[in-house]
C-alpha positions in Angstrom: -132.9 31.2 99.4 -135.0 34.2 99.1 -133.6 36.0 102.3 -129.8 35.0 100.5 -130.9 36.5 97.2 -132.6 40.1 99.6 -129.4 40.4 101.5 -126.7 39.9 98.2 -129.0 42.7 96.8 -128.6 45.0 99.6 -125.0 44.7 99.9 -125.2 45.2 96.1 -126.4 48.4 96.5 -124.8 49.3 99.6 -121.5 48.5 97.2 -123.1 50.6 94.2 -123.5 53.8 96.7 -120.0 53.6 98.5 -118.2 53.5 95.1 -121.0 56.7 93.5 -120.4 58.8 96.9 -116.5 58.2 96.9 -116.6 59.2 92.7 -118.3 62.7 93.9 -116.0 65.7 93.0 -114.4 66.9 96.5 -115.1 70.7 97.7 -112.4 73.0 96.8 -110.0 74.1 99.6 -111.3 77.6 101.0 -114.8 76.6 100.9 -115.4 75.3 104.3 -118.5 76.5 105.4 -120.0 74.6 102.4 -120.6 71.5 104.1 -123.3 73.5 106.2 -126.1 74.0 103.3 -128.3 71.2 102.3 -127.5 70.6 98.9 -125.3 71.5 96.2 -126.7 73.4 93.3 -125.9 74.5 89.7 -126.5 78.2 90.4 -124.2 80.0 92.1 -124.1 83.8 92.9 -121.6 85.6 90.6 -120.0 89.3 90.9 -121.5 91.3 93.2 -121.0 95.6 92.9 -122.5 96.6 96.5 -120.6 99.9 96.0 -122.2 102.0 93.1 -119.7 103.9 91.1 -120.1 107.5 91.6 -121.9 109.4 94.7 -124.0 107.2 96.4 -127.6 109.9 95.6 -130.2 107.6 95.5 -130.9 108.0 91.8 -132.4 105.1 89.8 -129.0 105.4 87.7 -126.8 105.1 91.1 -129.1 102.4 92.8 -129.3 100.6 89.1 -125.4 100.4 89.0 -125.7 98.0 92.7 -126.3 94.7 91.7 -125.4 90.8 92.3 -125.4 88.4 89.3 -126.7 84.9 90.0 -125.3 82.4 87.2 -126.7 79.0 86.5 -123.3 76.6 85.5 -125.2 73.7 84.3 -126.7 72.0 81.5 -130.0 72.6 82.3 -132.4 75.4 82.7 -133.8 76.4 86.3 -136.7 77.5 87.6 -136.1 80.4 89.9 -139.5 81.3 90.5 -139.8 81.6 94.7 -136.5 81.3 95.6 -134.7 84.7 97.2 -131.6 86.9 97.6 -131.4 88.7 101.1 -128.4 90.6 102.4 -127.5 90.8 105.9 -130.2 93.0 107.2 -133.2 90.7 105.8 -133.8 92.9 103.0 -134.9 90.3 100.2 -135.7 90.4 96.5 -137.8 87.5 95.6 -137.6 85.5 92.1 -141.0 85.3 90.3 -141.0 82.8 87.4 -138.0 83.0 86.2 -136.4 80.6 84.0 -132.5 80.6 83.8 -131.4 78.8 80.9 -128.2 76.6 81.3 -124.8 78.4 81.6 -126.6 81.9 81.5 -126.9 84.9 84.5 -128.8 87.4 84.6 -128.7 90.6 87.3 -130.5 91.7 90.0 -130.4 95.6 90.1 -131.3 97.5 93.2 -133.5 100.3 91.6 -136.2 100.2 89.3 -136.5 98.9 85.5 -138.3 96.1 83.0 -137.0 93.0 83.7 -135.5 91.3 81.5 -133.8 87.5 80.7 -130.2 89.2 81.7 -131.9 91.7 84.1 -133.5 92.2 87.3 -135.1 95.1 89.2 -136.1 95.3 93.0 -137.8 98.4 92.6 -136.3 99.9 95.3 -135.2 103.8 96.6 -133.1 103.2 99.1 -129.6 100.8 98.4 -129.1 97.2 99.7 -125.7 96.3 99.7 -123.6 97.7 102.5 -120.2 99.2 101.4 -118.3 98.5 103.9 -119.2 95.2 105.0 -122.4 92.7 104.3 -123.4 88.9 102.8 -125.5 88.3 99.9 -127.6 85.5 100.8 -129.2 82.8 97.8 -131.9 80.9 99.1 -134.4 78.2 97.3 -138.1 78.4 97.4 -138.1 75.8 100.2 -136.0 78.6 102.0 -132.3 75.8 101.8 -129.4 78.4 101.4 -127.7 77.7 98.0 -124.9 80.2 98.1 -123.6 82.9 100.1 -121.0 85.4 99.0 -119.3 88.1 102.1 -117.5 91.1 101.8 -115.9 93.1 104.5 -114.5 92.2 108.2 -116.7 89.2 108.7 -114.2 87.5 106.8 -115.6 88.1 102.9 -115.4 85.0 100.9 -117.2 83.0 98.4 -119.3 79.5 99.5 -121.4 78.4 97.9 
């Protein structure tokens, strides 16, 4: 009776995880190279301004006004602390211990600043973000891509 009672419980669950995986929300249409990362997360990469208004003269002003927001669309705070945004040519910001409350962003900036809740400063002299053409890269602190975002003739687009 035992092995009767082990194998109605298996296909009890079995049941129980069809029906939860076929109640998932399905990917919206456009977002096809989704299926390639790991997991699905709450925070997603928001507006991105790779071209600073203005002359492009390496001032903390003009390198300040480059940034990427990275939104967190849930109901519950996230750690960020480790995890990374890189652009196409491996230049990479890392998080360190922030905490991104539910439904809040905050803004990476390319030049130098305090951080902030809302913003973000790489402390760099040089700009990131290609003008023309590049891909904004979210990564975890176990390295899992979480969102990408391209602009330009690779075929620009949102996935995340």
């Amino acid at each position: 009776m035992s092995h009767f009672i082990t194998a109605l419980a298996a296909t009890a669950l079995a049941s129980s995880a069809l029906v939860a995986a076929a109640t998932l929300p399905a990917t919206a249409a456009g977002h096809d190279d989704h299926d390639r990362y790991e997991q699905r997360s709450s925070v997603v990469l928001g507006s991105i301004q790779y071209d600073s208004p203005g002359w492009d003269n390496r001032s903390n002003r003009s390198l300040n006004a480059e940034w990427v927001t990275v939104t967190n669309t849930s109901r519950y705070a996230v750690n960020l602390g480790g995890w990374t945004l890189s652009d196409a040519g491996h230049h990479t910001y890392r998080f360190d211990h922030l905490r991104l409350a539910s439904r809040q962003s905050v803004r990476v900036h390319t030049g130098t600043g305090r951080d902030t809740h809302h913003d973000l400063y790489q402390d760099r002299r040089a700009y990131v973000w290609n003008n023309d053409t590049d891909t904004a890269t979210l990564r975890d602190d176990r390295g899992r891509t979480i969102d990408v975002t391209s602009w330009g003739r690779q075929g620009g687009g949102h996935h995340h």
